[in-house]
N, C-alpha and C positions, 0 to 999 in steps of 0.2 A: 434544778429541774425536778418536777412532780415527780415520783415514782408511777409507773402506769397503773391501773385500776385490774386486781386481781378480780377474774370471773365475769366484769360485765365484756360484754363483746366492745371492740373498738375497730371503726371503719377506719381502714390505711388508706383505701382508694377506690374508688369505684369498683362493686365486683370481691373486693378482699377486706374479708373482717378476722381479728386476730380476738384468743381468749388466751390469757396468762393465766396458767396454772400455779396454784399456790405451793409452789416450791424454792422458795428462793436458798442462796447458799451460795459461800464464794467460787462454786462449779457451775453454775448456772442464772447466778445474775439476778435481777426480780424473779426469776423463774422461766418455766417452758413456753415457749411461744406459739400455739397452734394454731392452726392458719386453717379459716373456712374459706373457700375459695369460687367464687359461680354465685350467684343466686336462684332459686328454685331447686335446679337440680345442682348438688356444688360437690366440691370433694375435699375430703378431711385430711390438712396435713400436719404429721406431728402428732398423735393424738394426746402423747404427754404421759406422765406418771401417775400410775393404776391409785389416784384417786377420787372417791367417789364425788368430793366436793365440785373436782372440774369434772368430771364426766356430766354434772346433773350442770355448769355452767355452759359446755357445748351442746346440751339439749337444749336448753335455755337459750340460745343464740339462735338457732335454727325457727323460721315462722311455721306457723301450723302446718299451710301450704307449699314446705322444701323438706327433699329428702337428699341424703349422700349416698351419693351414686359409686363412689369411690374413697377404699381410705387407702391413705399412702404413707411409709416411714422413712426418712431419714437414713435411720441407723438403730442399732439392736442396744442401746443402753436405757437404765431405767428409768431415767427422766423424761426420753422419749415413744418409746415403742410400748408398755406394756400396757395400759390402756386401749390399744388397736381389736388385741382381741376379742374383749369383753363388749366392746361396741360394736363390733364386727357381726359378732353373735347375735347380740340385742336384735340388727337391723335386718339381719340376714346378707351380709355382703363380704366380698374376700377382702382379708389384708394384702397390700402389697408393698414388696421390698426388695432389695440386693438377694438377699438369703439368708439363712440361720448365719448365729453369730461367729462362726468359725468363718463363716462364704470368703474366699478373695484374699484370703492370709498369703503370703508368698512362703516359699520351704524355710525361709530362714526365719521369717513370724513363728510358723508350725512346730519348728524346732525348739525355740525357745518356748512356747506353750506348753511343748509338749513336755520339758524340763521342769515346768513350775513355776514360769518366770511371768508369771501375769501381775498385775497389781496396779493401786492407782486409779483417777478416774473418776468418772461417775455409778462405774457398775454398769458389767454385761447384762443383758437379760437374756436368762439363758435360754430361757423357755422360747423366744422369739421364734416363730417359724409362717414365713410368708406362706400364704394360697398361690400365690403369684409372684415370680420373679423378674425383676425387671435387669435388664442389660442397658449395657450404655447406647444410647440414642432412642432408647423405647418411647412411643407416646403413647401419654392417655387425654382421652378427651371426654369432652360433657359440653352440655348445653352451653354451651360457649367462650369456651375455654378450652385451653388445651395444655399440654404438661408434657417436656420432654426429660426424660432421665437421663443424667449425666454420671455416670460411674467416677469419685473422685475420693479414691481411696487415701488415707493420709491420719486423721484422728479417727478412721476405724476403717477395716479393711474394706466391708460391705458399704460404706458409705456413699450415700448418694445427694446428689446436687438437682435440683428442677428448673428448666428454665422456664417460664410464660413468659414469651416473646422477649422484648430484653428488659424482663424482671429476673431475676433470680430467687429462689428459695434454698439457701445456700446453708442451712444443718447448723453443723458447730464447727464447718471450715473457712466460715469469714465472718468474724463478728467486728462490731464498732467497737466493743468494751475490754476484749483481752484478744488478747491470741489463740486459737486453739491448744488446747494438751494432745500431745505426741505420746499414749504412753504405751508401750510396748507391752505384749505384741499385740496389742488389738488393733494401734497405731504405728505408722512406720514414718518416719523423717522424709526418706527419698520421696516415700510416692507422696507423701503431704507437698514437699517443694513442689513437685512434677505437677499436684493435681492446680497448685494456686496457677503456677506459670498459665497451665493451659487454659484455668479462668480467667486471666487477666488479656487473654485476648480473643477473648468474645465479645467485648465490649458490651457489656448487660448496664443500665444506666442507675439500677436500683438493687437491693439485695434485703431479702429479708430474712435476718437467722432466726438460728432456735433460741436465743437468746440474746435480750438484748433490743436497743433500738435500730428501724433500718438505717440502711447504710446507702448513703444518697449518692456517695463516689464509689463504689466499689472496686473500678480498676486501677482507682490514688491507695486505696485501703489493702487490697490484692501489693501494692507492691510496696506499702512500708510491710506487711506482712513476710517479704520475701526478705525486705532488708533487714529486721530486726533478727529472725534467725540465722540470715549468716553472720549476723553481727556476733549473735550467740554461738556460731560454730567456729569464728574465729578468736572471740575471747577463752573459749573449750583447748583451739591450740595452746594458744598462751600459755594458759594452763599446765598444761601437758609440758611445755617448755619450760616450765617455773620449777617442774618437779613433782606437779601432782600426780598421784599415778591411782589413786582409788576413786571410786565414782563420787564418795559421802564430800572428799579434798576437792574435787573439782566445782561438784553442786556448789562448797560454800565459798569457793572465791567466784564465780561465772555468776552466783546468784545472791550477792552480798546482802543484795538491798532490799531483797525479800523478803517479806512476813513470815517468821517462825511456821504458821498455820499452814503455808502453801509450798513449802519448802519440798516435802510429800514427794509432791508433785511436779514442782522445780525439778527433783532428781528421777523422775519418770523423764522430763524430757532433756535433762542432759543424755541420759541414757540412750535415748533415743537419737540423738546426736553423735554419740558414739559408736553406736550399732551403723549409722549409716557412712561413719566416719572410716569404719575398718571396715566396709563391702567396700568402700573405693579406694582401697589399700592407700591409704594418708596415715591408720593409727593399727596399732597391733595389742589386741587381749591374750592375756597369757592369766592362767593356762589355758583357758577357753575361754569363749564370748557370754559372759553373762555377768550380773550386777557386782558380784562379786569379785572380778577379775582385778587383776590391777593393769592398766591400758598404758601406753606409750606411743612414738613417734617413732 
């Protein structure tokens, strides 16, 4: 299959035109997906990574006669949010989002941040600071269109899901090409499960991430999603049963067959696995919960 066309606009469907940002990398796939959304007056989702080559590609999309009425994020990393501002600026209009990058951490994220224990990822943007915050079931509307915000914390605490009617614009927590990264504490295992569960019964018929092509099934896609990480929370037992007791021992048997490059990040989300593993008293870290610990049963 063609790789998509970096910069020029491409109509998905009536009403929705997407510009791929020139960032590709094995985090992010061809790259960033930004979604113009409405015609005439429309709203900018995703605006992408603070470069200037797509900024001037999303002008370049938009006709003489349409302005954005609204930009809207995702999530606070730097492949997707930090471009919001400087457009925002440009037009004169608010950014909107969950919250700064801290928003939605739960005490025991907070905790471990507050340790040191960040890493992994595409990279916080830390500067991220919405005009506007949205909560879960907020809408925004425009010329004929409408957007509800769906709070679906899991690959980053503030993260947010949009429905347009049963389309979905579903971030980096349902993609067709990999699975999201869990990596703590920006990401948490539990609320990622919780948030797929609860999108797999909205029945939305389309799903378009931040990366990646859409996703034509999304509630077939939502539950091998669900089954591949228990697959991975029960190979983690195993694990742990075999005698591994260090994070680096578990990452290289649960994650055998993985590419040296991504390994990384493999061990963000065993991590992350484990973290959710010992809030539901199944695994015990000693001396404390952090990367470092040696974990058991």
């Amino acid at each position: 299959m063609a790789a998509p066309p970096i910069a020029e606009p491409v109509w998905l469907e009536p009403g929705l035109r997407r510009v791929l940002a020139p960032n590709p990398s094995p985090m992010t796939a061809e790259g960033t997906n930004t979604y113009i959304l409405g015609e005439g007056s429309v709203v900018l989702i995703d605006p992408g990574p603070a470069l200037p080559a797509h900024a001037s590609a999303i002008r370049a999309a938009l006709s003489p006669d349409e302005r954005v009425s609204h930009i809207v994020v995702t999530h606070a990393h730097l492949d997707h949010s930090p471009l919001a501002r400087r457009l925002a600026d440009e037009w004169g209009l608010p950014v909107l989002g969950f919250g700064p990058p801290e928003a939605g951490r739960s005490p025991l994220m907070a905790a471990l941040a507050a340790q040191g224990h960040a890493g992994g990822g595409e990279g916080v943007d830390a500067a991220f600071a919405p005009d506007v915050c949205l909560g879960d079931g907020d809408r925004i509307e425009g010329a004929g269109w409408a957007l509800q915000a769906l709070h679906t914390p899991g690959h980053f605490a503030g993260h947010l899901c949009f429905a347009w009617g049963d389309r979905l614009f579903s971030g980096d927590h349902v993609m067709a090409w990999a699975p999201s990264l869990v990596s703590p504490p920006d990401g948490e295992m539990g609320a990622y499960m919780a948030s797929l569960r609860r999108l797999a019964l909205m029945g939305f018929t389309r799903a378009y991430p931040g990366h990646g092509a859409p996703v034509d099934e999304p509630t077939t896609r939502i539950t091998a999603l669900i089954a591949h990480r228990e697959g991975r929370e029960a190979a983690i037992l195993a694990a742990l049963d075999a005698g591994d007791e260090t994070l680096a021992a578990i990452t290289a048997r649960v994650y055998a067959d993985t590419a040296a490059a991504l390994l990384p990040a493999a061990a963000r989300n065993a991590f992350a696995h484990l973290i959710d593993l010992c809030d539901r008293g199944l695994v015990t870290a000693s001396p404390t919960l952090n990367p470092s610990a040696l974990f058991s049963r």
